[in-house]
matplotlib code that plots the C-alpha trace (Angstrom):
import matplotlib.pyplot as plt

x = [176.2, 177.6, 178.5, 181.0, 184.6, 187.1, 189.7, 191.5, 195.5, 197.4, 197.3, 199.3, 200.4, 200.9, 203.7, 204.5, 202.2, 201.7, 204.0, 202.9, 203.0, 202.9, 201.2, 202.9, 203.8, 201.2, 198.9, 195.5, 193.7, 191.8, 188.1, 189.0, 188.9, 190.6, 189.2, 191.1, 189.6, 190.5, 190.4, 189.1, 191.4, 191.2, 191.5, 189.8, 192.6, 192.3, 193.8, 194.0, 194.0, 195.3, 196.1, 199.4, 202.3, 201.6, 197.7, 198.5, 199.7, 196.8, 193.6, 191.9, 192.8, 192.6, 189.9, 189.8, 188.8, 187.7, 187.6, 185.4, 185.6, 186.4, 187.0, 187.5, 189.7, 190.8, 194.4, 197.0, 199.2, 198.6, 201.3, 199.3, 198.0, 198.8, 197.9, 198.9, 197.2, 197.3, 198.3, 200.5, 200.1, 196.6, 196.2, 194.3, 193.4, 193.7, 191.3, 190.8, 187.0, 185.6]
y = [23.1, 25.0, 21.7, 21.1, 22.0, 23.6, 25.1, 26.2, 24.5, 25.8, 27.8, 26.1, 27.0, 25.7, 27.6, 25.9, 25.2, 20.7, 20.3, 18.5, 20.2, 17.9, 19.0, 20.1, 17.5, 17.4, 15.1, 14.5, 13.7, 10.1, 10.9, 14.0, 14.1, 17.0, 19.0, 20.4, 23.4, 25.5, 28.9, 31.6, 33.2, 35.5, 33.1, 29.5, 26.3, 23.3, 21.6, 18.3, 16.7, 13.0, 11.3, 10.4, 11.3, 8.1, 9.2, 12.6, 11.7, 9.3, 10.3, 7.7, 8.3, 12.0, 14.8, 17.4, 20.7, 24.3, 27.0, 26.8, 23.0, 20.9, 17.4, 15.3, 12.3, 10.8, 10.8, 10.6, 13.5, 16.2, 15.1, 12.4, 15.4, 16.1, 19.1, 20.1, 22.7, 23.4, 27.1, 28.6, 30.0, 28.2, 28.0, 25.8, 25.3, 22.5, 22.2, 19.7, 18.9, 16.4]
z = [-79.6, -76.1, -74.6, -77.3, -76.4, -79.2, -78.9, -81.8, -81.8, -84.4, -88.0, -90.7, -94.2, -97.0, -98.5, -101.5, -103.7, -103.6, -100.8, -98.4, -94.7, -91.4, -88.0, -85.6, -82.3, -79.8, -78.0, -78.5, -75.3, -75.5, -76.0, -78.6, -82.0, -84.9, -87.0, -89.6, -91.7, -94.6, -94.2, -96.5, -99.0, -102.0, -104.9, -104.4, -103.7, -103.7, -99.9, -99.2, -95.7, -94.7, -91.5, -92.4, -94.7, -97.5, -97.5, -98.3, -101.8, -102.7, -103.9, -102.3, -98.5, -98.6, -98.8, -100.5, -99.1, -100.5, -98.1, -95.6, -95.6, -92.7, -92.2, -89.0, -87.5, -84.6, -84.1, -81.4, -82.0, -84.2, -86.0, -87.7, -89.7, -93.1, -95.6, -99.0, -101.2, -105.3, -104.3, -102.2, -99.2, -98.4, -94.3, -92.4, -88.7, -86.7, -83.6, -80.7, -80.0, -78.0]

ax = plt.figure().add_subplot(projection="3d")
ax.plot(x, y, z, "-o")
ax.set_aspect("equal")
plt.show()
């Protein structure tokens, strides 16, 4: 959709294999939302994406992702963000949309 603003925020990396990696500390205007999405890679990892360092280590309040995938969330800061990966070196983005 053209009327859709994104802008993409930030790359991060997973470095280390199930080790979890927080977003970095920014505001997220009111009326915006993040998207966080795996990006592609050689082999095929397994990320994970919560919004918020306990939910990153549960099953139940995180998604798993496969490159490609995205997931959204509203948050206040990107800092809420949390992703972890079963390899290392799996990247993701993080983009503002409202």
């Amino acid at each position: 959709d053209e009327n859709v603003e994104e802008i993409i925020i930030r790359a991060i990396t997973v470095e280390t294999a199930n080790t979890p990696v927080q977003g970095p500390d920014l505001a997220v205007p009111k009326g915006y939302h993040v998207v966080v999405r795996q990006r592609n890679h050689s082999g095929d990892p397994v990320g994970r994406v919560a919004f918020s360092r306990n939910g990153i280590q549960n099953d139940a309040t995180r998604s798993l992702l496969r490159d490609g995938d995205s997931v959204s969330g509203t948050v206040s800061d990107l800092n809420k963000v949390w992703v972890d990966a079963d390899t290392a070196n799996t990247a993701f983005e993080l983009m503002v949309e409202r």
